[in-house]
N, C-alpha and C positions, 0 to 999 in steps of 0.2 A: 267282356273278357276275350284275348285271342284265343283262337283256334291255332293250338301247336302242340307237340309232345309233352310238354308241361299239361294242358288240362285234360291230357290223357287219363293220368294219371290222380288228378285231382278234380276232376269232376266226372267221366265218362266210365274209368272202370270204380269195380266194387273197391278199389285201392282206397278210394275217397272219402268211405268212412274211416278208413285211420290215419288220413294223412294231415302230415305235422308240416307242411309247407307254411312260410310268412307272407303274410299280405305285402305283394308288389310296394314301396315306398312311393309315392306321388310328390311328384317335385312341389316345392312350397316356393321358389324364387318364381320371381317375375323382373325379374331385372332385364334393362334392352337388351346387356350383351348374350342373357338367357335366348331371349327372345328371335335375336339376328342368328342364333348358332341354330336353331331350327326351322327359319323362316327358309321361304319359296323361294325368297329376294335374293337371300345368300348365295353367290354364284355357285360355292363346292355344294350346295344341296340340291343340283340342277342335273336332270339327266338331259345329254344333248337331243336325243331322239327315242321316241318311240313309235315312232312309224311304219308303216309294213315296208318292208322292204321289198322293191321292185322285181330286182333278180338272184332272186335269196339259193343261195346253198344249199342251206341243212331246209327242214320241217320240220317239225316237231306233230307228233300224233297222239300224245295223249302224255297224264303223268298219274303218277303211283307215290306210295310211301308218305303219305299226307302231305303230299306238295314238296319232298324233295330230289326223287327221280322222272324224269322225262325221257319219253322216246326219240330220241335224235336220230333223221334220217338224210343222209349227205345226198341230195338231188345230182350234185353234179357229177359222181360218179355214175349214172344210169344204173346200171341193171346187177344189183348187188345180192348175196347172202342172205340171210336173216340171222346176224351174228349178234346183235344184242349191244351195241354199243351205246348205250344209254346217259344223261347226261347226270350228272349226281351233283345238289345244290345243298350240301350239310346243313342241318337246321340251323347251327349256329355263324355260320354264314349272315344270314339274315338275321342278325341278333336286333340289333340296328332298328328301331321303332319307326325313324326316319325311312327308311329303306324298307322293312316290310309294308308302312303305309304306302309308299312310291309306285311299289315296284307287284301288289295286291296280292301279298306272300299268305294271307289269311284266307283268301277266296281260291287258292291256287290249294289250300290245305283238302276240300273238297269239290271242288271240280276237274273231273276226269275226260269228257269229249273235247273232242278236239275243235270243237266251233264255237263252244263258248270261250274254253280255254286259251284260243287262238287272241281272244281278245284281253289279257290279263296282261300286266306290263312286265313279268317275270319272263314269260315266256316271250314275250318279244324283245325283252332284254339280252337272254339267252339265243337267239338266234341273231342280233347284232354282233352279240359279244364270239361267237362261233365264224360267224362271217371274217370280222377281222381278223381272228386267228388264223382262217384258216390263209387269205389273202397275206397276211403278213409271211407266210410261209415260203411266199413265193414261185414263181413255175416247179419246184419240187414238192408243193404241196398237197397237191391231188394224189401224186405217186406216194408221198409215204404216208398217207391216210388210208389211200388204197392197200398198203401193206400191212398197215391194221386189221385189215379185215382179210387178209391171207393169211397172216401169220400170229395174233395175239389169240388168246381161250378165248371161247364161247362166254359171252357174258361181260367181256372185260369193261372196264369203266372211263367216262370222260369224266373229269373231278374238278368242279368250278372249286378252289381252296377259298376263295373269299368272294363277298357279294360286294363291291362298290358300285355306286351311282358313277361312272367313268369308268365304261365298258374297258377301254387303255389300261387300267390298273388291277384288270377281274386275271389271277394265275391261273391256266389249266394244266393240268396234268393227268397224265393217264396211266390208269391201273388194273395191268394185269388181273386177271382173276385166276389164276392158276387152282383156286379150292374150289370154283366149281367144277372144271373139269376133272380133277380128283374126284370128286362126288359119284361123276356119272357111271354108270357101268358100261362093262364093256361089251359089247354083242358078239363076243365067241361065248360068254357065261350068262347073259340077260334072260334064258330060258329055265335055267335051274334057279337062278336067281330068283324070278316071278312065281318057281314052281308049277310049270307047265311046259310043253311037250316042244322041243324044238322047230317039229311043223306045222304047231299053232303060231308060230311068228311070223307076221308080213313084211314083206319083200322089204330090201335095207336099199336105202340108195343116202347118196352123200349130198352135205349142206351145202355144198359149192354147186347141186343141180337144181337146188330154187333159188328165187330172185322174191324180195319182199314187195308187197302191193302196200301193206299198212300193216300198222301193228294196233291192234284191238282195244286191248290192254295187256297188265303185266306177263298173263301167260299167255296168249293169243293172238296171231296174227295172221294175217291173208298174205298167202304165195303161191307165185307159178312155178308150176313143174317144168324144167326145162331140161328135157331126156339128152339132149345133145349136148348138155354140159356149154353154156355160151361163155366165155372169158367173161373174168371181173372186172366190172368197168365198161363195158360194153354199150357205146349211145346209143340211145332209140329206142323202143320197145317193138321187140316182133309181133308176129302174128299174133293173135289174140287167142290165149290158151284156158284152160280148165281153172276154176280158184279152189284152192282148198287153202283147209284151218291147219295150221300148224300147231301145233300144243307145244311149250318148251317152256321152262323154267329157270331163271338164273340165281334163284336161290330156293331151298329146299327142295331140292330135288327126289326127296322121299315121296312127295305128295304124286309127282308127275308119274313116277313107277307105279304107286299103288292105283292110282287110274287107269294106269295100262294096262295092271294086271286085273282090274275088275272089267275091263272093255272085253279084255279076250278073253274071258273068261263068262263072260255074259252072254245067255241067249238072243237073238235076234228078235225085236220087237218094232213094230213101225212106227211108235212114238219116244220110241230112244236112241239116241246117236248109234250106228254103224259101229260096229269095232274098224278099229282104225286100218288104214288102207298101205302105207312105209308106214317103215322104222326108219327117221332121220338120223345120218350117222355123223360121225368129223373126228379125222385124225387127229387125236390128242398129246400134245408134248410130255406130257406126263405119263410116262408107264410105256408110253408108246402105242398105247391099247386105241381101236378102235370104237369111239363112246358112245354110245345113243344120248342124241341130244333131246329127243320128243321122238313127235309122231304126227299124221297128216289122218285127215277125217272130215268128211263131205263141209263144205261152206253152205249156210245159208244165208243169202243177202237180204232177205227180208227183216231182217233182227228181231230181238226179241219181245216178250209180250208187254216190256216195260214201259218201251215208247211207244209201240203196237196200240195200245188199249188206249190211253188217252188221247194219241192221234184221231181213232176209229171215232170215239167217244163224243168229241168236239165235233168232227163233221158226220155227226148222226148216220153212222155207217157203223153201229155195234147193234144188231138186232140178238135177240135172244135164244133163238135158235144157233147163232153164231158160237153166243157163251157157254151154250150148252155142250155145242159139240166138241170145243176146248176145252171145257170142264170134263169132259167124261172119258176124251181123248188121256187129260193128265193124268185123272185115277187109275186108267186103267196101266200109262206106265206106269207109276210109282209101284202100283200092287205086283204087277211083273219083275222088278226088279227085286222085291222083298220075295214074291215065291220062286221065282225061276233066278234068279242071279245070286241069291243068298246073301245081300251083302244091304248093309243100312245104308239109307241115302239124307244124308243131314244136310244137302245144300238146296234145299228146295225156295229159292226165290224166282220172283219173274226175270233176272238177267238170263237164270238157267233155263228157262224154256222158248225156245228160237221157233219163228215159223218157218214151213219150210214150202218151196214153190208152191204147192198144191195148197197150199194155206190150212195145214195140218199142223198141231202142235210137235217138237222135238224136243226133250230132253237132254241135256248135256251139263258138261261137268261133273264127272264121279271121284275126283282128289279125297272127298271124305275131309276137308276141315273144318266142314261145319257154317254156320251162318252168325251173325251179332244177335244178341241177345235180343233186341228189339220184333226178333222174327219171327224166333222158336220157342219151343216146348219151355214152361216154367220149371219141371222136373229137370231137364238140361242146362235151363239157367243157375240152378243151385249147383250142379256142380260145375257146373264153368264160371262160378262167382270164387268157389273154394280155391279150383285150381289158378288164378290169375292169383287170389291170394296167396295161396303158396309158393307161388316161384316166382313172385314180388321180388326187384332187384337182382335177376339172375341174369336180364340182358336187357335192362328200360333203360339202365345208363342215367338214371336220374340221382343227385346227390342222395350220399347216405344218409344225412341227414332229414332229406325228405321221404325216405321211403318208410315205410309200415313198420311198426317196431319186432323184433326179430323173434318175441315172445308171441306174437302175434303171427306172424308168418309160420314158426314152428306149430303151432296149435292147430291153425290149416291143412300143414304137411301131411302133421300126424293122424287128422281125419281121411284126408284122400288116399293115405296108405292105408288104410286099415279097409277103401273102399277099392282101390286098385291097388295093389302091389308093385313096384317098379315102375308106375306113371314118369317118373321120373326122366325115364330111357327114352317113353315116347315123345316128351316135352322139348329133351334137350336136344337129340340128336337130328343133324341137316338129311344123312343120308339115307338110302334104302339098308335096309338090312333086316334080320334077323330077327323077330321080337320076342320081349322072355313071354312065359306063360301062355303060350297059342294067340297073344294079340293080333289082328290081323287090319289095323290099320294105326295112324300114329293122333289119333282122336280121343283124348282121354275123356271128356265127358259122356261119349257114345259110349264108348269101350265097357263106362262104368253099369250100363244098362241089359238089361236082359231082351232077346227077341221081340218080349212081347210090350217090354216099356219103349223100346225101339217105335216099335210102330205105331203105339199111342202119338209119340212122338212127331212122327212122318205124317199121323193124320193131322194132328195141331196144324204143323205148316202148311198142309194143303190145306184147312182150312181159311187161314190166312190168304195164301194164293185164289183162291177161289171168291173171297171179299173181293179181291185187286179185281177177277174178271167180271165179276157180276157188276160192279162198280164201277167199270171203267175206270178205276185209279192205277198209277206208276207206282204206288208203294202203297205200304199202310198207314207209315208215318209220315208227316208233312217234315220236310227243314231235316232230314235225317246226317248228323255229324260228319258221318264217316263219306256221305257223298251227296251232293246234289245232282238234280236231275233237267232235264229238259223243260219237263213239264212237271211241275210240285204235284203231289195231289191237292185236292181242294179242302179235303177232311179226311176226319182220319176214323182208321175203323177203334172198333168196333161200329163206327155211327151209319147206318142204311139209310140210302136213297131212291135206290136203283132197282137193287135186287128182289126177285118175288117172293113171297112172303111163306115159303116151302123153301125157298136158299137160304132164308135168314134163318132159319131154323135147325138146318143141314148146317150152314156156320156155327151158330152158336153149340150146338153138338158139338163138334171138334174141339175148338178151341174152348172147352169146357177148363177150369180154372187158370186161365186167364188171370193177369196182373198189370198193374197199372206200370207205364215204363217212364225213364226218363224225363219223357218230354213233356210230363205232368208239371216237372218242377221246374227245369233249365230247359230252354230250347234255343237253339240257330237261327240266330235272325241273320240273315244275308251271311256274313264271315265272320262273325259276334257270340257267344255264348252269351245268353239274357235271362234272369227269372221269366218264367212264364208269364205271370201275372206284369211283367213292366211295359211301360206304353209302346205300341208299335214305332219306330222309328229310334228309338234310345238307346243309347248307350251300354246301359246294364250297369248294375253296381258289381265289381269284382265279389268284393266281400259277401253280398248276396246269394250270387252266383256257386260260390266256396262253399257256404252254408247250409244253401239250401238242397245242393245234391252231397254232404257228409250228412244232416240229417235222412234225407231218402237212402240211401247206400245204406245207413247202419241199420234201417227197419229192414229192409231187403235182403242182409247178410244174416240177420237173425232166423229172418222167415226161413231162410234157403238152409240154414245150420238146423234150425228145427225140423226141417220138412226133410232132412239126412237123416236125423236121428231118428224118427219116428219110423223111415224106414228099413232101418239098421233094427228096430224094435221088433217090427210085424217080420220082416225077412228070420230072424232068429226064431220066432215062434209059428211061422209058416201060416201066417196070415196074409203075405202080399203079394196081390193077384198079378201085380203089372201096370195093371190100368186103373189107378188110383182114381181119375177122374171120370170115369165109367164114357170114355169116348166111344163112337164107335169104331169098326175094327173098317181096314182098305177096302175089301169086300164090299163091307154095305156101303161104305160111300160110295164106290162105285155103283154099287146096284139103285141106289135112292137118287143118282143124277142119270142115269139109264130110263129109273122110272121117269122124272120130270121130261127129261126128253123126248119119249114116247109122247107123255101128254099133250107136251108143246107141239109136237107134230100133228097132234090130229086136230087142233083147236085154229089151225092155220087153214 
């Protein structure tokens, strides 16, 4: 089965146990003329090149949105912005079977780096089809590209309209984003806005004084400061200056404020990101206001513990003292940020922990949306099972007809209202703003928790985290949907190798009821959704694939509606302590990987 917004929805979320979608029709002809209208042979089903091109224009740095936004970076104007002009490839674009097999629009769904992805025929489609545009433009074409990036919003879009194999007939056009800069706030009110103190804000400097190095992913990327303001467009690169992270956002920009506001408002800790160092600004057509686009905060080139740990792992350079001291290093941010920052941290995976020169662990990412269910807390998977149920068809854009029946959805609503009040505000809305009832981030399944389920919570994932480093594994799950990796892991946890036999135990504490996920039933073979049990190499039967994750989905949505209810039970009669699954609290993890490490040190 492909991997596209379709099996979004019909296999991946909890949508799937009530989805009424029809099995794809399989063509039954065989006839030549069937046959020639699909073949190699056939000249119109021929791409003339996919080869690297020599003296390429654009680059492309990474992509987003399941394979239909890429980072488009024009080389030939040197020393540019970091304005966001991104290439957008509509899914239906690639509707085309022909063309997604071509052009490896299924592999482009989860791969995000730029070195594998470099080698996918999408992306080197898109940087063909870029090239001619830009050349067909003629000697005026650098100059009014370059006036894109003086004069269009923050964010605005390059829009392939249709995917053909005949780069010649691919329409682009380009679109304004005039609503994100509507979004952003302005930095003469950004201080009362965040609700803190005007001289807790850092220094403002303008987007026309860095120049992009690369863009990371969706929200990140590496840029030099350039105090002297150098002209756009400018060849060469000068001296060699300082890198920092840019953080900036081109869509929801709620998330990028409420990280700013928990940075600056966060104690200083050596295993948590800095609070940020600018406020990145740009004069906005809209309003006239001057808008905070992000913010800037130390680079670390070493990356994170994702590709870290299986690198180390392979060339037998992960000793245990090592894992100890990034184990204890972790706990001991997480538990700072829960008692000294006041604020819950639900994005605790390995992208989020960067090393830093000194080959100490860093923290980073505080946006607060949380991680895929595959990660976290079983307690936060049931209500982030409700809530996707509930506002099923409010913006998936998939026919009415295949969406969740509305008696169904309603039934959802009306639980997560009765568990949040106005979730509604936080679900739908892009911007920063105001939240009813003292919400204090736009996370509804957090939100729906108490302190102390919070941190039940927080210890789960670091437990999870803490398999990844004793293990030397890039995730917990192999073939993971939403993205592939460098290096797959080899197995998947729960299952021990590695780790000593006082971690596994420290593990399996945390992540105390624990649930079987997904990839029990459906898993990702290469660009493929497949039953598990189907032979390695194959196909997959769709209908299989359809079935066997609406059967998993409806026991999961029961479990999760039951395990609401029971606590909506004890809550009423003041029975529920928090920590349903008797984890232990941040504290003692910390303290019990303190203790191991002590020991490991004297046994050396």
């Amino acid at each position: 089965m492909d991997l596209n917004t379709a099996s979004i929805h019909d296999v991946i979320h909890p949508t799937a146990a009530f989805s009424r979608c029809a099995l794809p029709v399989q063509p039954t002809s065989t006839a030549e003329t069937d046959l020639w209208f699909e073949s190699q042979l056939n000249p119109k089903n021929r791409i003339d090149s996919l080869d690297t091109i020599h003296n390429p224009l654009w680059r492309i740095d990474g992509c987003t949105g399941l394979g239909t936004q890429y980072y488009a970076i024009p080389l030939f104007l040197g020393s540019i912005p970091p304005m966001r002009f991104d290439v957008f490839v509509p899914e239906e674009a690639g509707s085309c079977p022909l063309v997604r097999r071509l052009l490896d629009l299924n592999a482009a769904f989860h791969t995000k780096d730029p070195g594998r992805l470099g080698r996918l025929g999408i992306v080197r489609h898109i940087l063909r089809t870029l090239q001619l545009w830009t050349v067909a433009q003629g000697e005026g074409g650098a100059v009014a590209i370059l006036d894109m990036y003086r004069t269009l919003p923050f964010g605005s879009r390059i829009i392939f309209e249709n995917l053909d194999l005949d780069i010649r007939k691919i329409k682009i056009t380009i679109a304004p984003t005039h609503y994100v800069e509507k979004q952003l706030l302005g930095l003469a009110r950004l201080a009362s806005c965040l609700g803190i103190d005007d001289d807790a804000l850092p220094e403002a400097i303008d987007i026309a004084q860095l120049s992009i190095v690369q863009q990371l992913d969706d929200s990140v990327c590496v840029v030099h400061f350039n105090p002297a303001s150098e002209p756009l467009g400018q060849p060469g690169e000068p001296e060699p200056r300082q890198s920092w992270i840019l953080k900036a956002l081109t869509s929801g920009t709620k998330f990028l404020y409420t990280e700013l506001r928990n940075l600056l408002n966060l104690e200083a800790h050596e295993h948590v990101i800095s609070r940020p160092k600018y406020l990145v600004t740009k004069c906005c057509r809209f309003g006239g206001k001057t808008g905070v686009v992000g913010f800037m905060i130390p680079y670390h080139p070493r990356g994170s513990l994702r590709d870290t740990l299986p690198l180390l792992r392979i060339h037998g350079q992960l000793p245990l003292q090592a894992q100890l001291k990034w184990a204890t290093q972790l706990a001991s941010a997480v538990l700072h940020v829960r008692e000294r920052g006041h604020v819950f941290y639900p994005d605790l995976r390995l992208d989020n922990v960067v090393i830093s020169e000194a080959g100490d662990v860093v923290m980073v990412d505080f946006e607060q949306r949380g991680v895929w269910c595959e990660f976290t807390a079983p307690e936060v998977n049931a209500l982030d099972y409700i809530r996707i149920l509930a506002s099923d068809g409010d913006s998936s854009g998939q026919d009415p007809e295949d969406a969740i029946p509305e008696e169904t959805r309603d039934h959802y609503a009306a639980l997560l209202t009765r568990l949040l009040p106005g979730w509604e505000t936080l679900q739908s809305r892009e911007d920063f703003a105001a939240l009813p009832h003292g919400y204090r981030s736009y996370n509804v399944a957090w939100e729906c928790l108490s302190p102390r389920e919070q941190e039940a919570a927080e210890v789960y994932m670091l437990g999870r985290v803490l398999w990844c480093i004793f293990e030397g594994q890039s995730a917990p799950q192999r073939a993971a949907v939403w993205q592939s990796y460098k290096r797959e892991p080899e197995y998947e946890f729960p299952e021990f190798r590695r780790a000593p036999p006082e971690l596994r135990e420290l593990v399996d504490c945390c992540t105390a009821g624990r649930r079987n996920t997904l990839s029990s039933v459906v898993v990702r073979r290469q660009s493929k959704l497949v039953p598990s049990s189907s032979v390695p190499g194959g196909e997959g039967d769709v209908a299989r694939v359809l079935q066997a994750a609406k059967e998993w989905w409806a026991v999961e949505v029961k479990v999760a509606e039951d395990f609401l209810h029971m606590r909506e039970e004890r809550k009423s009669r003041g029975e529920w302590n928090g920590n349903y699954y008797k984890r232990p609290t941040l504290r003692e993890v910390k303290e019990w990987l303190e203790t191991m490490r002590r020991a490991s040190a004297m046994t050396e």
